[in-house]
C-alpha positions in Angstrom: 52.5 48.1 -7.0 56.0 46.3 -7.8 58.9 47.8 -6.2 61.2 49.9 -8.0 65.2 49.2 -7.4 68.2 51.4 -8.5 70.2 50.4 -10.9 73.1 50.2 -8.4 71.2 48.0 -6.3 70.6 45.7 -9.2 73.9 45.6 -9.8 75.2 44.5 -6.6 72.6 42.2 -6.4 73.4 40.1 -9.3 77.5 40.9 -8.8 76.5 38.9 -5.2 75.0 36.0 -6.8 77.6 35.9 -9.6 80.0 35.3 -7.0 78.5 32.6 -5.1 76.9 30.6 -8.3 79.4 27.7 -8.0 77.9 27.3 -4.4 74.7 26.4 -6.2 73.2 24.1 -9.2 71.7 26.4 -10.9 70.6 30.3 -11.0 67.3 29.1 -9.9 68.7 27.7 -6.3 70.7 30.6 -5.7 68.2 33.0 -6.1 65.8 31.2 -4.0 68.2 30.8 -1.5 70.0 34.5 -1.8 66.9 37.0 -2.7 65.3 37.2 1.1 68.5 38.0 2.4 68.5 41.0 -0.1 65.2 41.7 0.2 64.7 41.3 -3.0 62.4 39.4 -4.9 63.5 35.6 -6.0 62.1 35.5 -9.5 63.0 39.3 -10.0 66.6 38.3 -8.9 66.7 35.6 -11.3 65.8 37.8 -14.4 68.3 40.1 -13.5 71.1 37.6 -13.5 70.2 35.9 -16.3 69.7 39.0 -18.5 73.2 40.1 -17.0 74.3 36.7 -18.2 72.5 37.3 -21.6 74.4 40.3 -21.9 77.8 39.1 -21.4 77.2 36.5 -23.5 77.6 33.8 -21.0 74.4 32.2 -21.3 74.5 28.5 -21.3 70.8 29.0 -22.4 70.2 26.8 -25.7 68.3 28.9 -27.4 70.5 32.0 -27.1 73.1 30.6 -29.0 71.2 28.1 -31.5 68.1 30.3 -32.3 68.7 30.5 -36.2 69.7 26.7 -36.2 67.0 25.5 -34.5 64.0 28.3 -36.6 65.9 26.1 -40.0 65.4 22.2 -38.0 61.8 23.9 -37.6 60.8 24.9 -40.9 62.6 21.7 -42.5 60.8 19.7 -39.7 57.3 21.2 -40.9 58.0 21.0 -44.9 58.8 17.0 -44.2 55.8 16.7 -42.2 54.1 18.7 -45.5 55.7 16.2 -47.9 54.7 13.3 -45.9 50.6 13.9 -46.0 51.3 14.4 -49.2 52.2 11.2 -49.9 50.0 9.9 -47.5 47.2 11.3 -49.6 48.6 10.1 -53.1 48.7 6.5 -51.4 45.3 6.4 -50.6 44.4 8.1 -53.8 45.9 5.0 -55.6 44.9 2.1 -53.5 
């Protein structure tokens, strides 16, 4: 059965790895280097951060801040892959 933590415990948590992020390449390293001496778990840690991050609206995460951007490149990407067996087709209907 997971462990439940207090929202104040969460809290310091994350305000501990925020302050000692520069220390480390990414949230990733810091939280597998920081969560035993909390006693916390590592990947549990991590969400927490990042969703703090999310929050704040400090994510560096791409697809936070491009998500409409890159659903258009997706759709265009699939109608031109549409148009092009199209044409495929019509080539080897007329050859």
């Amino acid at each position: 059965m997971p462990k439940q933590y207090t929202p104040e415990v969460k809290g310091r948590a994350v305000t501990y790895v925020l302050d000692r992020l520069d220390r480390y390449k990414s949230v990733y390293g810091a939280c597998q280097d920081l969560a035993p001496k909390l006693s916390i778990g590592a990947e549990s840690l991590r969400r927490w951060v990042v969703q703090t991050q999310v929050d704040a609206g400090d994510s560096t995460d791409p697809p936070a801040r491009n998500s409409p951007r890159i659903k258009a490149l997706k759709a265009k990407v699939k109608y031109l892959e549409e148009t092009n067996e199209i044409l495929r087709q019509s080539a080897i209907f007329f050859s």
